[in-house]
C-alpha positions in Angstrom: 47.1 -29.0 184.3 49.1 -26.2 187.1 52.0 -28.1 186.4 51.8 -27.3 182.4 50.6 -24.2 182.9 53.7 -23.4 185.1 56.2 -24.7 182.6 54.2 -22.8 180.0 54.0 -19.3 181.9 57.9 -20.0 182.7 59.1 -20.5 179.1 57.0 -17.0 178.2 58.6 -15.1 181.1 62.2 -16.8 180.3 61.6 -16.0 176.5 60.3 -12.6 177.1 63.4 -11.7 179.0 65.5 -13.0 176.7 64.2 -11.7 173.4 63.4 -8.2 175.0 67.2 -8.5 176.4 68.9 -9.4 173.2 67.0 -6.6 171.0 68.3 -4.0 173.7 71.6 -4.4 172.9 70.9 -4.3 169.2 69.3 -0.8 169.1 67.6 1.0 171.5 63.5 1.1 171.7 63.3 4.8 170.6 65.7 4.2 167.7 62.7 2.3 165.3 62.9 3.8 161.9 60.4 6.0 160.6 59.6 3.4 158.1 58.7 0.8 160.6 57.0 2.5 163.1 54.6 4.0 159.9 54.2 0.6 158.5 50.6 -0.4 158.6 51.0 -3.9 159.8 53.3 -2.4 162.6 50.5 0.1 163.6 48.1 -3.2 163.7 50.2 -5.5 165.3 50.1 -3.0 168.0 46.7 -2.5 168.7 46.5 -6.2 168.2 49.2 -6.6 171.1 47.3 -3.9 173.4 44.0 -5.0 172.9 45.1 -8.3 174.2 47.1 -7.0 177.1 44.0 -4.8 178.1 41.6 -8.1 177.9 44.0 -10.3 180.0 43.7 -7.1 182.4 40.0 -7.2 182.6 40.3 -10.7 183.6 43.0 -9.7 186.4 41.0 -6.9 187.4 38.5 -9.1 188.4 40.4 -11.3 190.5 42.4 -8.5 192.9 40.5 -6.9 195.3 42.8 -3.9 196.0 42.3 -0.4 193.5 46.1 -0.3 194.2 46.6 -4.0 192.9 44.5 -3.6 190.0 46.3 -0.1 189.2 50.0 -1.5 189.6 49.2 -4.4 187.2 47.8 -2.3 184.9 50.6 -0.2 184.8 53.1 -3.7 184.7 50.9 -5.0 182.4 50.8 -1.8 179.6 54.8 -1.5 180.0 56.0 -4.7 180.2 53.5 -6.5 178.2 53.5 -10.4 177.9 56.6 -10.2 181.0 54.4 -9.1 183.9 51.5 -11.3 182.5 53.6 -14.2 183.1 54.7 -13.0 186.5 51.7 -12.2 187.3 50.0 -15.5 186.4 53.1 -17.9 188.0 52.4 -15.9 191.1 48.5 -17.6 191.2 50.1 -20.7 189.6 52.4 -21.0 192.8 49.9 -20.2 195.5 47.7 -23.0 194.5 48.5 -26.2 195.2 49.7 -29.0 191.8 46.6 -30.8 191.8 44.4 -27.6 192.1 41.5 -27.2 189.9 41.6 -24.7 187.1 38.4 -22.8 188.9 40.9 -22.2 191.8 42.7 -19.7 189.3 40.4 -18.5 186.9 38.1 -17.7 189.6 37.7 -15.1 192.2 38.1 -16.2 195.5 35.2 -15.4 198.4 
């Protein structure tokens, strides 16, 4: 299961990068239209997308120890969205050995 969850976490960072590199060299972030940035579904897909990054972050919040961690990945986390959530989980993924148990990652350590 580490092994998949590695190759999964990898094509999300890869992907990420990718799409977020491609759409910067189409217009810039601060350049969305009026009429998108109004559009209803737009302003729902957005809490949608936020409410998600801020539950993933409850989750990491309870695995670091450090106020200075949990503050730095919040920060990663509300910027860079789906991209520091994948570095952030193929960093556990790689600390733990392929035939670890899922508990080793889900769980807070002693």
């Amino acid at each position: 299961m580490i092994w998949f969850f590695r190759v999964f976490f990898s094509i999300v960072l890869v992907s990420m990068l990718g799409v977020t590199s491609w759409a910067s060299t189409q217009c810039a972030l601060w350049a969305l239209p009026g009429s998108v940035g109004s559009h209803p579904w737009f302003i729902a897909t957005l809490f949608d997308t936020y409410w998600a990054f801020l539950t993933f972050y409850c989750w990491l919040a309870y695995k670091e120890r450090s106020w200075l961690s949990r503050l730095g990945w919040l920060v990663g986390v509300l910027l860079l969205g789906n991209i520091a959530m994948a570095v952030y989980m193929l960093i556990l993924l790689f600390c733990v050995p392929a035939t670890a148990r899922m508990e080793d990652i889900l769980l807070r350590k002693a």
